[in-house]
Z-matrix of the N, CA and C atoms (Angstrom, degrees):
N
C 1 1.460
C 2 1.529 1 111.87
N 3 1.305 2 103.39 1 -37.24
C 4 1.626 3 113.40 2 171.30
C 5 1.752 4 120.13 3 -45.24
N 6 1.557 5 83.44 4 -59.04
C 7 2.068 6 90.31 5 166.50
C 8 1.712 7 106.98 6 -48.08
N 9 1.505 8 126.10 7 -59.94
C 10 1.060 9 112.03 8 -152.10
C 11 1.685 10 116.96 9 -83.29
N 12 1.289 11 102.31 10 -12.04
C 13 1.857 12 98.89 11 161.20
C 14 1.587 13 115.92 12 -75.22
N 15 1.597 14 111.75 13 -29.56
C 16 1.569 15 109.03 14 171.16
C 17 1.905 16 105.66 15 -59.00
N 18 1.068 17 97.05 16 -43.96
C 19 1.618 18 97.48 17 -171.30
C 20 1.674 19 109.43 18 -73.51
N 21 1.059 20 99.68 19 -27.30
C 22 1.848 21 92.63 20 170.54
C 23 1.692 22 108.94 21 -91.37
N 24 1.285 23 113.46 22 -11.53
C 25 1.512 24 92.25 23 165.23
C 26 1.172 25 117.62 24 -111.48
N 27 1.411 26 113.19 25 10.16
C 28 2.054 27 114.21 26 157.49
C 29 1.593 28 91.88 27 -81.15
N 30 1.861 29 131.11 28 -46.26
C 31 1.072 30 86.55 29 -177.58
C 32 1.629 31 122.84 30 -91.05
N 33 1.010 32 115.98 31 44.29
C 34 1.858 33 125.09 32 -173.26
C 35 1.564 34 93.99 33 -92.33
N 36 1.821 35 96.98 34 -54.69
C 37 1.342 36 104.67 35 -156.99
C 38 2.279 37 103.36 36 -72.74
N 39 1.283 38 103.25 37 -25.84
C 40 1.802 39 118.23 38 -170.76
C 41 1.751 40 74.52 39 -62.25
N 42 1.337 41 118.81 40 -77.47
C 43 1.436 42 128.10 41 -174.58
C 44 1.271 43 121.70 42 -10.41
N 45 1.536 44 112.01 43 -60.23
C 46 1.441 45 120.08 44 -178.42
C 47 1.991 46 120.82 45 -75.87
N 48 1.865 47 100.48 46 -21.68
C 49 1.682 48 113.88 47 -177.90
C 50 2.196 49 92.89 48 -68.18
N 51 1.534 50 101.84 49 -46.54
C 52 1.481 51 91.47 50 162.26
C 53 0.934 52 158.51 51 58.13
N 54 2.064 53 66.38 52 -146.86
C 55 1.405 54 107.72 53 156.29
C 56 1.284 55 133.82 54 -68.47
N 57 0.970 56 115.65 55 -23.79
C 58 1.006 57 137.12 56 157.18
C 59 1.215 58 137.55 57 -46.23
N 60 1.572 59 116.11 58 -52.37
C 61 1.316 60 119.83 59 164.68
C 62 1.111 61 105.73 60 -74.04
N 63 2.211 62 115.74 61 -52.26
C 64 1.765 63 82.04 62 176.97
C 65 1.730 64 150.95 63 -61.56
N 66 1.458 65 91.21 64 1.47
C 67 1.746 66 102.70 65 177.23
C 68 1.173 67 95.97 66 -85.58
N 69 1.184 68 154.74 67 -40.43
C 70 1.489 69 165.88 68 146.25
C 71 1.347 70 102.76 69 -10.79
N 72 1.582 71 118.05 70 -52.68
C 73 1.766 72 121.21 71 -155.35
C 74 1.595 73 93.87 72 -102.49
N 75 1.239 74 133.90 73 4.65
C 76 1.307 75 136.15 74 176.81
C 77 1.641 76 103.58 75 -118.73
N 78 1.306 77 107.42 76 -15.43
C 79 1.853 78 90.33 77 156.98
C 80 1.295 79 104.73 78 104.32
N 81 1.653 80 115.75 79 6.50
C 82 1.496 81 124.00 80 -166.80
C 83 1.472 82 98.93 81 -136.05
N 84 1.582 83 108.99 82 172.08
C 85 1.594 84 125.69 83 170.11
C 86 1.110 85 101.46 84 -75.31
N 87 1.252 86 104.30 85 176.42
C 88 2.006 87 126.45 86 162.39
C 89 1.180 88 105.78 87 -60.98
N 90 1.556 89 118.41 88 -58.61
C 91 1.875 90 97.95 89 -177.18
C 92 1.418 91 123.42 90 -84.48
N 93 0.883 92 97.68 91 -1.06
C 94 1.877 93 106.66 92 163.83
C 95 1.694 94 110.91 93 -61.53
N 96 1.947 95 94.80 94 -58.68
C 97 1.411 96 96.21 95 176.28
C 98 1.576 97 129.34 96 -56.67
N 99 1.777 98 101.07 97 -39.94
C 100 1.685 99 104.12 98 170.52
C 101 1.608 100 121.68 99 -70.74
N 102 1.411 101 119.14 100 -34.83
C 103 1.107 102 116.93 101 171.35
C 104 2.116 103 112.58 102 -61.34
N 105 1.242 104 109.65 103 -30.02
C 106 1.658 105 113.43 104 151.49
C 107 1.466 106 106.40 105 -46.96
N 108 1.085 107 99.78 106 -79.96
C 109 2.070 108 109.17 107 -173.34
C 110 1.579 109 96.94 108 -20.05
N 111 1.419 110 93.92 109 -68.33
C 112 1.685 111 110.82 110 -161.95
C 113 1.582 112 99.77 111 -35.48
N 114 1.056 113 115.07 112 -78.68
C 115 1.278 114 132.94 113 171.90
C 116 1.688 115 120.59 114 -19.42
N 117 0.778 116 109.30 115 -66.75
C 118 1.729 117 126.12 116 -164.01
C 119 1.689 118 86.09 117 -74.86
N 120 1.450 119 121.64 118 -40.70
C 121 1.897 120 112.47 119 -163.91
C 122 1.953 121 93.14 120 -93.21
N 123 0.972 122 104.75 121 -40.40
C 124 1.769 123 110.51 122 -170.95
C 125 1.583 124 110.23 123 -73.19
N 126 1.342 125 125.05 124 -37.86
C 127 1.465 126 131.41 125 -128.62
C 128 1.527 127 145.37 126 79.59
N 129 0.811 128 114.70 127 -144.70
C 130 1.594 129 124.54 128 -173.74
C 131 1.668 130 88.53 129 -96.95
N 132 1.427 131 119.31 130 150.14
C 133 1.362 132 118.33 131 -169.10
C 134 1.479 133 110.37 132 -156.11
N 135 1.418 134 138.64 133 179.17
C 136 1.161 135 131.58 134 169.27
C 137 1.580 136 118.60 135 -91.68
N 138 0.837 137 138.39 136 171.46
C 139 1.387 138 148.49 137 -179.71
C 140 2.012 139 104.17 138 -72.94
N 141 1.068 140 113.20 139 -52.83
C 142 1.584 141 118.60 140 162.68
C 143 1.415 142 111.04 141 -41.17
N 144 1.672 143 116.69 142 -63.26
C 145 1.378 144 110.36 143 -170.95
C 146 1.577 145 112.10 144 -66.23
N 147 1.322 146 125.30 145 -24.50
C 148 1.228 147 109.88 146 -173.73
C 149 1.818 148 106.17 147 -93.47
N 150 1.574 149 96.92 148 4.64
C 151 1.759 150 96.52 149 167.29
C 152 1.378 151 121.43 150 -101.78
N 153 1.540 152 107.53 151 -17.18
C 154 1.775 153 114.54 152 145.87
C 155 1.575 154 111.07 153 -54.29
N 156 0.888 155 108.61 154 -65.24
C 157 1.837 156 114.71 155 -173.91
C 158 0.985 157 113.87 156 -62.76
N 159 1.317 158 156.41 157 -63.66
C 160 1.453 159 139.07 158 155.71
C 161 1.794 160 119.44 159 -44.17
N 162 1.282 161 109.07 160 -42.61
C 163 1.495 162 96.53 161 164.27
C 164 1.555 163 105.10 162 103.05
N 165 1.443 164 109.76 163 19.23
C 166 1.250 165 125.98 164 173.32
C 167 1.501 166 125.15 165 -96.08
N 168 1.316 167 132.72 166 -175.60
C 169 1.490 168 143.90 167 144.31
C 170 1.450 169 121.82 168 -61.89
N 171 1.322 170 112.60 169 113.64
C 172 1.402 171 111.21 170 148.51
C 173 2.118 172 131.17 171 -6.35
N 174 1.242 173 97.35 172 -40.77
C 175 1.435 174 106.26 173 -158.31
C 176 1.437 175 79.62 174 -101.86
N 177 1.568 176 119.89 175 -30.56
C 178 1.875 177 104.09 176 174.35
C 179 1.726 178 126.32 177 -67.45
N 180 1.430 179 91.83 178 -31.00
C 181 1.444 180 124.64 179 -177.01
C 182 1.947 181 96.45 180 -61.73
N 183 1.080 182 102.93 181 -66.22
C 184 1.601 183 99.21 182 -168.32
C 185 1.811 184 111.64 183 -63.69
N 186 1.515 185 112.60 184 -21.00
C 187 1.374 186 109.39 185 161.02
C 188 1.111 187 119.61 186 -71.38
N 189 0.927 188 137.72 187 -57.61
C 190 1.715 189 138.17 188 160.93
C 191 1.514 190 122.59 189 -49.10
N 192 1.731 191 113.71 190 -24.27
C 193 1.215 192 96.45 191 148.10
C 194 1.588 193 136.80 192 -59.80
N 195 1.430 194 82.58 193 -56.50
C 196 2.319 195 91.82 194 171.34
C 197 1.131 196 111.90 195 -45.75
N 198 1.461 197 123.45 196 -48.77
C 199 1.403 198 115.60 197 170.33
C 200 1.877 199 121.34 198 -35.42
N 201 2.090 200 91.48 199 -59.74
C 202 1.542 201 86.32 200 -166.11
C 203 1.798 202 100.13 201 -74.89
N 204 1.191 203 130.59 202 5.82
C 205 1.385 204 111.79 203 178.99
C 206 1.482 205 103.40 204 -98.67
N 207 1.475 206 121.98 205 -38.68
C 208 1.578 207 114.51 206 169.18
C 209 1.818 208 119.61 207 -40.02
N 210 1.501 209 100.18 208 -49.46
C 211 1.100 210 109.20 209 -173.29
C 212 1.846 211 110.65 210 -69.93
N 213 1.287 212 115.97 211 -15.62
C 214 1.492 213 107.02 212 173.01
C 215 1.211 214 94.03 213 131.46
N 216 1.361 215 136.24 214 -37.78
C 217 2.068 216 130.07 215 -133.62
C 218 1.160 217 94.52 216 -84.60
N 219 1.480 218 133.90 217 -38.04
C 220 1.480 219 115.37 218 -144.02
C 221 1.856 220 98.16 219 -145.57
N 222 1.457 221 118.27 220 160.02
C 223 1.080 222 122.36 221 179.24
C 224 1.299 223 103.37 222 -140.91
N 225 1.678 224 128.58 223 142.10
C 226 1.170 225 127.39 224 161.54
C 227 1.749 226 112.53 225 -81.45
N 228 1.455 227 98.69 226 144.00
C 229 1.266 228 73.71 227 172.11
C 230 1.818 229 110.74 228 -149.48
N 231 1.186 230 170.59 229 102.00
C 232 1.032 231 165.03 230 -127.56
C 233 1.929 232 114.43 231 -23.75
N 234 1.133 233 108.04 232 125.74
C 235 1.780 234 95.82 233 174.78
C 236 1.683 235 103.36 234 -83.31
N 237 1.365 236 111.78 235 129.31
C 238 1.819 237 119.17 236 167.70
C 239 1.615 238 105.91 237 -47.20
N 240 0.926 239 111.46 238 -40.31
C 241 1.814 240 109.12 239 -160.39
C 242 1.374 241 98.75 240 -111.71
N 243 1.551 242 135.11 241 22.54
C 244 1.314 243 124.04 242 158.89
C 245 1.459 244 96.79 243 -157.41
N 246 1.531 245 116.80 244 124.25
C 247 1.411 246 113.45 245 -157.71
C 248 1.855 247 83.27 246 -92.55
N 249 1.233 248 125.65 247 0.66
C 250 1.585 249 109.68 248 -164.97
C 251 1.578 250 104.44 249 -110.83
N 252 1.022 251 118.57 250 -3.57
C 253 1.446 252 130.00 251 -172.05
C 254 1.958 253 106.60 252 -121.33
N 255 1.030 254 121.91 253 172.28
C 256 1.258 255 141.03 254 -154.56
C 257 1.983 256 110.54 255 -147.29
N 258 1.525 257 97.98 256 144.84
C 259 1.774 258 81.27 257 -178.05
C 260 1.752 259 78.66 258 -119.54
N 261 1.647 260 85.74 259 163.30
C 262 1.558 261 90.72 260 158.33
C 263 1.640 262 109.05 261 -120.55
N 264 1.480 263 94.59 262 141.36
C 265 1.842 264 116.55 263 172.67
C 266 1.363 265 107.74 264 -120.96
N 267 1.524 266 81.17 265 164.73
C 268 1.668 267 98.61 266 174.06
C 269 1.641 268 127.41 267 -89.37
N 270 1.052 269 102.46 268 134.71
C 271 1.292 270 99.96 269 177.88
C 272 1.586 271 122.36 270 -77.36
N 273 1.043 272 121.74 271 151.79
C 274 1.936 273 116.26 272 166.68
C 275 1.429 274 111.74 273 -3.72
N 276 1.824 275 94.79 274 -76.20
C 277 1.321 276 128.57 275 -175.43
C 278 1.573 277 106.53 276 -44.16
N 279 1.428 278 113.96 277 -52.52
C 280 1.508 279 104.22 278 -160.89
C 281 1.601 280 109.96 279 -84.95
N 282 1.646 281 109.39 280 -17.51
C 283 1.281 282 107.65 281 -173.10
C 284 1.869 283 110.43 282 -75.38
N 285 1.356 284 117.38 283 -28.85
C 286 1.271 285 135.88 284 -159.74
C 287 1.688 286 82.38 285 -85.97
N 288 1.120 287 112.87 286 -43.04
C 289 1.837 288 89.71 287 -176.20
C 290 1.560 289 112.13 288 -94.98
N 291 1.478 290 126.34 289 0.51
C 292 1.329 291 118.28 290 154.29
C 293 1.687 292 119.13 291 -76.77
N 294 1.490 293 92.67 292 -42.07
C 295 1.844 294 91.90 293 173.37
C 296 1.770 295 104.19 294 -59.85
N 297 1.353 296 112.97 295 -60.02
C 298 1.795 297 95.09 296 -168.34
C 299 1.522 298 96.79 297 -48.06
N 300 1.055 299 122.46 298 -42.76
C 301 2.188 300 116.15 299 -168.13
C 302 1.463 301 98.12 300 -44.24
N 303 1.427 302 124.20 301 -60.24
C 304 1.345 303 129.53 302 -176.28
C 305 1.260 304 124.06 303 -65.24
N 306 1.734 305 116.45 304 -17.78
C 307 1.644 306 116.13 305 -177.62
C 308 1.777 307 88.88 306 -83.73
N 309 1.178 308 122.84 307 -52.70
C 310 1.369 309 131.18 308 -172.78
C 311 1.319 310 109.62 309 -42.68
N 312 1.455 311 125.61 310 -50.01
C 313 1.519 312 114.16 311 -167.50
C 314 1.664 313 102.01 312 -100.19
N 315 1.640 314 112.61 313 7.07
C 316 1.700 315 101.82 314 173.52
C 317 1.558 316 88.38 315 -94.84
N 318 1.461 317 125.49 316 -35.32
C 319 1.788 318 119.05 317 173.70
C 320 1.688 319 101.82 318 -35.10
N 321 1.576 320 114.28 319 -69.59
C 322 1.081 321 142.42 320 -176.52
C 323 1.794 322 117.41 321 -30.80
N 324 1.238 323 100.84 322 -63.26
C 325 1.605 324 108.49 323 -176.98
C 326 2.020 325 99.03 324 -74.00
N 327 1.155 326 114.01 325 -37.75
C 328 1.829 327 130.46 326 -169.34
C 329 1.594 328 88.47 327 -61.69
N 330 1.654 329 118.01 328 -60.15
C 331 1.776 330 105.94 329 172.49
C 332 1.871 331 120.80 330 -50.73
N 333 1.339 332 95.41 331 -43.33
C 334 1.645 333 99.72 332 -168.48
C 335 1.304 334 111.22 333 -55.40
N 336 1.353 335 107.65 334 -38.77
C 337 1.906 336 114.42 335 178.65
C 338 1.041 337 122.94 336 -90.62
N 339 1.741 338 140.90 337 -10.03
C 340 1.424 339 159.25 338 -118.75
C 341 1.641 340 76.46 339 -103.88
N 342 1.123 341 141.12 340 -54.13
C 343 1.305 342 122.67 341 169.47
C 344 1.413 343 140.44 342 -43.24
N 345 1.263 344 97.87 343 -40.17
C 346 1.558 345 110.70 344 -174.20
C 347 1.710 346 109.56 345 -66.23
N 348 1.510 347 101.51 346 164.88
C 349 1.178 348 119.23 347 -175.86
C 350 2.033 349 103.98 348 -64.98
N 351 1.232 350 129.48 349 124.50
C 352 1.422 351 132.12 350 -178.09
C 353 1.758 352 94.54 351 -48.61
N 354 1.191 353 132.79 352 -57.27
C 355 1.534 354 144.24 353 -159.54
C 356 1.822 355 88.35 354 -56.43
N 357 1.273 356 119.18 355 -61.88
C 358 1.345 357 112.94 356 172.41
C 359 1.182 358 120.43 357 -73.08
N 360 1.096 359 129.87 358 14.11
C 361 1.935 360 119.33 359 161.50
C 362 1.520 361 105.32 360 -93.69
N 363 1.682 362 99.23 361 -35.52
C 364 1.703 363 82.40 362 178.57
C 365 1.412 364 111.34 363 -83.15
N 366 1.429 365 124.52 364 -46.48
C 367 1.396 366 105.94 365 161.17
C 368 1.648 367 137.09 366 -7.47
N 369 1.679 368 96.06 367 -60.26
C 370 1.665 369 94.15 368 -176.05
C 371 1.568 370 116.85 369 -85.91
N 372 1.361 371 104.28 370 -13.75
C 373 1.834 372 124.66 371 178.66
C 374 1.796 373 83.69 372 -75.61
N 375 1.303 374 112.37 373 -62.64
C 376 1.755 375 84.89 374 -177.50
C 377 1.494 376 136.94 375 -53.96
N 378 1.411 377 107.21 376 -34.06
C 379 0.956 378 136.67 377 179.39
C 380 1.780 379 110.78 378 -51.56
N 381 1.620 380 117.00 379 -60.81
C 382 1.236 381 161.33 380 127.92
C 383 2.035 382 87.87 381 1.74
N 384 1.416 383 106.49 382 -65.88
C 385 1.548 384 110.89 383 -150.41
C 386 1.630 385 94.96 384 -76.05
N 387 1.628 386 119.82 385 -27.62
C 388 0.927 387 126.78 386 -163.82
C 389 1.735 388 112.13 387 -88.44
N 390 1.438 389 125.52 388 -25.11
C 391 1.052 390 102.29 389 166.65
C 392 1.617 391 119.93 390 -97.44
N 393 1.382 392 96.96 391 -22.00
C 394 2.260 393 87.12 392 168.34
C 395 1.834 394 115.35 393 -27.93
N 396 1.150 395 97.48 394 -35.92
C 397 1.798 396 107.34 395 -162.51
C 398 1.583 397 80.93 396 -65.92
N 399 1.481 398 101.73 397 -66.05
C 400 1.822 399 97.85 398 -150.28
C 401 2.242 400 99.85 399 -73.15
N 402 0.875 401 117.68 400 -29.45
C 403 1.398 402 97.96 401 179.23
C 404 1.989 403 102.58 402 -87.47
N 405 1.211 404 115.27 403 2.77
C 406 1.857 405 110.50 404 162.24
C 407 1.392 406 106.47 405 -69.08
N 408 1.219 407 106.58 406 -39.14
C 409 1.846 408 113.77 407 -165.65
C 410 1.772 409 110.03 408 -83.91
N 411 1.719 410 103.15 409 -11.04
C 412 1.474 411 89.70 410 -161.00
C 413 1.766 412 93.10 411 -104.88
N 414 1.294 413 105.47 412 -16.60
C 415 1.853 414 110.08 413 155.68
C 416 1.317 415 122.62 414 -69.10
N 417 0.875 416 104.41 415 -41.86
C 418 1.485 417 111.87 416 178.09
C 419 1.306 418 120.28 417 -52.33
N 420 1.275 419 111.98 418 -57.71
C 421 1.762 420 129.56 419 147.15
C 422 1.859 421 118.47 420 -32.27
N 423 1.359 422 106.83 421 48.73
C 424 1.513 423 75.48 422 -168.95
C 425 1.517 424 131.41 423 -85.18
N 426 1.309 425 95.30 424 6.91
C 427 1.640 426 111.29 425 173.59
C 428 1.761 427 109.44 426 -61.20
N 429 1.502 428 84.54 427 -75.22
C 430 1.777 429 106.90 428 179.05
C 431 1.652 430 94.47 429 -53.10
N 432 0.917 431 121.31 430 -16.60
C 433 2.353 432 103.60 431 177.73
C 434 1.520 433 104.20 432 -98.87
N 435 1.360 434 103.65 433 -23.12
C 436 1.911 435 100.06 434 162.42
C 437 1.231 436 118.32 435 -63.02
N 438 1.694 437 121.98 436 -57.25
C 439 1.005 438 124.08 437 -141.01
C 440 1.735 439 93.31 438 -81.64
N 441 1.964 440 110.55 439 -24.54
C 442 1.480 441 100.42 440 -169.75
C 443 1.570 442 107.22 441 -63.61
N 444 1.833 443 119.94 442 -45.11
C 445 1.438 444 144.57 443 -125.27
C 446 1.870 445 69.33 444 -90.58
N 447 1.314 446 138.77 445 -32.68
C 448 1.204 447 128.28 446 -178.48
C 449 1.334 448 122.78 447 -80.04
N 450 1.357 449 95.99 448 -22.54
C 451 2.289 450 111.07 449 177.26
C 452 1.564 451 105.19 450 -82.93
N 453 1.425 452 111.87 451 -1.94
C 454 1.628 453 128.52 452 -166.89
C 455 1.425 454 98.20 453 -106.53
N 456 1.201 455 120.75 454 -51.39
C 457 1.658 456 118.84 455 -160.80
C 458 1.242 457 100.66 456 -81.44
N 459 1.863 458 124.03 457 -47.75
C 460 1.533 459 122.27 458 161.25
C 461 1.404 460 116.39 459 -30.41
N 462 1.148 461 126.85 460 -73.80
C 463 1.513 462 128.06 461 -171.86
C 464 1.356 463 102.10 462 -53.59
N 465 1.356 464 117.03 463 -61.29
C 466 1.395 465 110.43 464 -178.32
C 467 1.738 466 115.96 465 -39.44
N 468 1.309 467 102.07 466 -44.16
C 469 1.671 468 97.16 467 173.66
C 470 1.425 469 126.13 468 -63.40
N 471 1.524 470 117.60 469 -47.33
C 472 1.136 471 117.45 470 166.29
C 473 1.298 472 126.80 471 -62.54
N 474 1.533 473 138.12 472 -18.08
C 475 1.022 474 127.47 473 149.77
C 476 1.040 475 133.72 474 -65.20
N 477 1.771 476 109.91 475 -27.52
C 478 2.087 477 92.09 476 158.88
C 479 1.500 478 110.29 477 -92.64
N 480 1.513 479 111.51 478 8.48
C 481 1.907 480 83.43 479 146.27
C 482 1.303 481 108.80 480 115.32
């Protein structure tokens, strides 16, 4: 089990080098690009929720909005069910370059495995389906992942002494 968390967090960490470059080759940051993701898989959203989800400030959120609306991707536009708030959508422009980001790295991962046995792609895709659930719930928790990651670093200290 030890091997297979090293191998999901080489590919966590390959995941994020990327994304990275592909927000790079589209002319944008990383949270530009995820706040895209967000968008295109979630919908149209508020400016708050996509500053919960990136994990930023409000006042960071609305710079990176201007950004993604200068640049074409995204438009604010009035929310129906809250006359004081605003959602953001995608534009043509921004949706067509979040979908190619996503056709590119499903091309991408579809070559990396195109060898393997089909019985083992779904295997590890299930596998894959099966821990999103349990590491959603163990973030979510962020009390109980403090208090463990702190019962972890203690011991760890006292064992070197």
């Amino acid at each position: 089990m030890r091997t297979l968390a090293s191998r999901v967090r080489e590919l966590v960490v390959v995941t994020d080098e990327y994304r990275r470059t592909m927000a790079q080759a589209a002319g944008i940051g990383q949270n530009e690009a995820m706040t895209l993701g967000e968008l295109l898989h979630r919908g149209p959203l508020p400016p708050s929720a996509i500053a919960r989800r990136l994990g930023i400030a409000s006042a960071s959120v609305t710079s990176l909005l201007d950004r993604l609306t200068v640049a074409g991707y995204v438009q604010r536009q009035p929310n129906p069910v809250d006359r004081r708030s605003v959602l953001v959508v995608l534009t043509p422009g921004g949706r067509a370059t979040i979908a190619a980001m996503f056709d590119l790295f499903t091309d991408d991962v579809e070559q990396a495995v195109r060898s393997s046995e089909p019985r083992h792609v779904t295997e590890f895709a299930d596998a894959l389906a099966r821990m999103v659930p349990a590491l959603r719930t163990r973030a979510a928790d962020r009390v109980a992942l403090q208090l463990e990651l702190n019962r972890r670093v203690r011991r760890a200290h006292d064992e070197r002494g």
